[in-house]
C-alpha positions as CSV (number, residue, x, y, z in Angstrom):
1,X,13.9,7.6,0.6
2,X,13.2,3.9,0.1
3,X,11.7,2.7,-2.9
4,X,9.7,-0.9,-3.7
5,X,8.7,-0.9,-7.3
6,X,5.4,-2.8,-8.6
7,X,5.9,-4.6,-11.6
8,X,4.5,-7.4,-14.0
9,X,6.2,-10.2,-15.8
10,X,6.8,-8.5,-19.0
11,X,8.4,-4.8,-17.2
12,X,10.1,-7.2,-14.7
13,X,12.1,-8.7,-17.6
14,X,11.0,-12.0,-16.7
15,X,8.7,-13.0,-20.0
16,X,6.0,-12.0,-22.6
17,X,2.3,-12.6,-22.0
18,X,3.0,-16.6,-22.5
19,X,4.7,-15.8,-18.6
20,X,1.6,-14.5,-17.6
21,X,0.9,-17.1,-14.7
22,X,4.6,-16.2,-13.1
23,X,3.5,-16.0,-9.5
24,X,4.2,-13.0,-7.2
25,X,7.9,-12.6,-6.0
26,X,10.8,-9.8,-5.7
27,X,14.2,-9.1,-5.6
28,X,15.9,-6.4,-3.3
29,X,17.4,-4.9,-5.9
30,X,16.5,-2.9,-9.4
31,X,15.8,-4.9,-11.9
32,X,13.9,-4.7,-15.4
33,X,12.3,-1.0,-15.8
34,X,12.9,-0.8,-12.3
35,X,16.5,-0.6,-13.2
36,X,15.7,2.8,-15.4
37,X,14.2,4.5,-12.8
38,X,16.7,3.5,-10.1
39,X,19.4,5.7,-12.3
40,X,17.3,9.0,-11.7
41,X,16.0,7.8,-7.7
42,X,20.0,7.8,-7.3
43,X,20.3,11.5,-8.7
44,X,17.8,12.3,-5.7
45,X,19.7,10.5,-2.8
46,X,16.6,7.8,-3.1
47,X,17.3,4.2,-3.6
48,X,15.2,1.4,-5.1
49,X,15.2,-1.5,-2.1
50,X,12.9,-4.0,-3.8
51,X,11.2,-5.0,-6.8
52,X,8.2,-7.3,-6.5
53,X,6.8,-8.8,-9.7
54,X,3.5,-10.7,-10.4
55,X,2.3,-12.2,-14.1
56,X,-1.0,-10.1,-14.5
57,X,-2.7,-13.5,-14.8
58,X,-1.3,-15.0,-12.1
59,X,-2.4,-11.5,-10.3
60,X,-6.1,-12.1,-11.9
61,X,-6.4,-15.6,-10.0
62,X,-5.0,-15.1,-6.4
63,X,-5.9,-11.5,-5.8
64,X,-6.5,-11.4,-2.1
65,X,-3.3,-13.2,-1.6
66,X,-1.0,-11.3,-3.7
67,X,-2.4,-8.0,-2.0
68,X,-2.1,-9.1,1.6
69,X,1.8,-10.2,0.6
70,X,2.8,-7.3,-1.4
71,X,1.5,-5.0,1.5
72,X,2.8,-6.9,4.1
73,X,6.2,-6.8,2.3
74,X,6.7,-3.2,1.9
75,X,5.8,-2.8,5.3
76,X,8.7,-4.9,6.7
77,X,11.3,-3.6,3.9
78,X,10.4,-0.2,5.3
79,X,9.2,1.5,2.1
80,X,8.7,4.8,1.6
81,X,7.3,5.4,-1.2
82,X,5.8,2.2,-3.2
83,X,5.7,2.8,-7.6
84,X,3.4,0.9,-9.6
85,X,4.5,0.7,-12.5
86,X,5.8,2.0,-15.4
87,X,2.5,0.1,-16.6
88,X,2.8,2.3,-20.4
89,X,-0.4,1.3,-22.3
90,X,-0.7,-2.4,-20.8
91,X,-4.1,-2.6,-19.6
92,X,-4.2,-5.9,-17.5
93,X,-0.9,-4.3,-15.6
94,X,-2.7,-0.8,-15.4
95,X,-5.5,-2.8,-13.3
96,X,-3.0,-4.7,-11.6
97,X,-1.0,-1.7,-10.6
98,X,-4.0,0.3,-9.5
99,X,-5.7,-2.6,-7.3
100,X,-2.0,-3.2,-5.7
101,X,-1.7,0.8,-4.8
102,X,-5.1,1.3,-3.4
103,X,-4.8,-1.7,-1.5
104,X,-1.4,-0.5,-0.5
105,X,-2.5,3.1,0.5
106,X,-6.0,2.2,2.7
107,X,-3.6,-0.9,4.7
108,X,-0.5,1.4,5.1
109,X,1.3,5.0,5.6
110,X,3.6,4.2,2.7
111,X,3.3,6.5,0.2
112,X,1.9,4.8,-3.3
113,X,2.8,6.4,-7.1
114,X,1.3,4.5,-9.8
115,X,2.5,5.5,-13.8
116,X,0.1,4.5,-16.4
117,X,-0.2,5.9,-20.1
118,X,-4.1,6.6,-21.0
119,X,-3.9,4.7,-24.0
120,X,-6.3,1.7,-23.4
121,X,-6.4,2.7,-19.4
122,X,-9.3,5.6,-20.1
123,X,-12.0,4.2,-18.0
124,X,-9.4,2.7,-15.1
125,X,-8.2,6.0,-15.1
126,X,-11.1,7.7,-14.7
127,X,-12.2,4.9,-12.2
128,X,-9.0,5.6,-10.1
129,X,-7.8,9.1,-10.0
130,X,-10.1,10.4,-7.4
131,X,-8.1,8.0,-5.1
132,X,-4.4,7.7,-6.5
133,X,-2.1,10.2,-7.8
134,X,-1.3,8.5,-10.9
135,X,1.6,10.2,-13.2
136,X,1.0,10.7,-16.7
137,X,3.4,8.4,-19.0
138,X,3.6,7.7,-22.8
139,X,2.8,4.8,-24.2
140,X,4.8,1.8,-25.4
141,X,7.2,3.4,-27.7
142,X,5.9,7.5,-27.5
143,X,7.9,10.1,-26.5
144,X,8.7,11.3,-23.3
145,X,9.6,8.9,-21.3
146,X,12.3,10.7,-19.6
147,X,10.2,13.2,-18.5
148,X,7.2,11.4,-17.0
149,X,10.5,9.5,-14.9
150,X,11.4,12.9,-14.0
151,X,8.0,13.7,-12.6
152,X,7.6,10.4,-11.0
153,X,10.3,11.2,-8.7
154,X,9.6,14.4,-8.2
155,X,6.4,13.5,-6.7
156,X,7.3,10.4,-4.6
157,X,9.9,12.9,-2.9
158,X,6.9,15.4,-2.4
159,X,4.5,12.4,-0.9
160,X,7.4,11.5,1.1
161,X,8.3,14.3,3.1
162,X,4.6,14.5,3.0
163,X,4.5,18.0,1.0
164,X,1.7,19.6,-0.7
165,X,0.9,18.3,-4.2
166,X,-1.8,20.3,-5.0
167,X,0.0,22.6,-8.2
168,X,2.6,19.1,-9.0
169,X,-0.6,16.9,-9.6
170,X,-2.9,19.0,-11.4
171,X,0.2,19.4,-13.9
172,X,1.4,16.1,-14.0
173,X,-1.0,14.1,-12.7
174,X,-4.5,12.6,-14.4
């Protein structure tokens, strides 16, 4: 299973907010929390191909572009299974990560996992779970982490080999 991670400046290791205007680009590799979850992808014979990074602001002011890129992108590295995120309780990533997967899952057949804490993402949450399968995570600093890493996994194999998700989501899932 190929893997493109969706991350902001801050998760991408790149900056704080003061980075928020870093414009969109990627890496073929793991890097920032992308690097954590590449550890437990590797338990599962999966492997983390890309990680594409946007500041939030940056995101914010060139929306249709950075969509039409980031799909276009996963489409020629041949993703699989596209994660947004881990967003924890950041709410200008949450939206980012949510617009990005949508976008992602009505343009494509890759398979999209965003993972978003409900801290301070209530109402996106509410606004988006209908449509995406978003994982339940802690927030910044709560406990576990590990877990919700666990489950993310779990279910990108599950989209992947296009699996029912019915019991996994209703458990793990908003």
């Amino acid at each position: 299973m190929k893997v493109i991670v969706l991350l902001d400046q801050i998760q991408a290791g790149l900056g704080g907010k003061e980075k928020a205007d870093t414009p969109l680009g990627g890496k073929k590799l793991a890097m920032g929390a992308a690097d954590t979850l590449d550890k437990v992808f590797k338990r599962y014979d999966a492997k983390i191909v890309g990680t594409f990074y946007c500041g939030t602001d940056y995101y914010q002011q060139n929306k249709t572009e950075v969509q039409r890129k980031v799909v276009k992108m996963s489409e020629k590295m041949g993703a699989d299974v596209v994660v947004a995120g881990p967003t924890y309780d950041y709410p200008e990533f949450s939206t980012m990560a949510c617009e990005l997967a949508l976008k992602i899952q009505q343009e494509t057949d890759i398979q999209v996992v965003p993972m978003i804490a409900i801290e301070k993402n209530q109402d996106l949450i509410e606004g988006y779970r209908a449509q995406l399968t978003i994982i339940k995570m802690p927030k910044k600093g709560g406990t576990g982490l590990s877990d919700a890493i666990d489950h993310l996994v779990e279910l990108c194999q599950l989209k992947a080999q296009k699996q029912d998700i019915t019991e996994f989501t209703q458990q793990y899932c908003y």
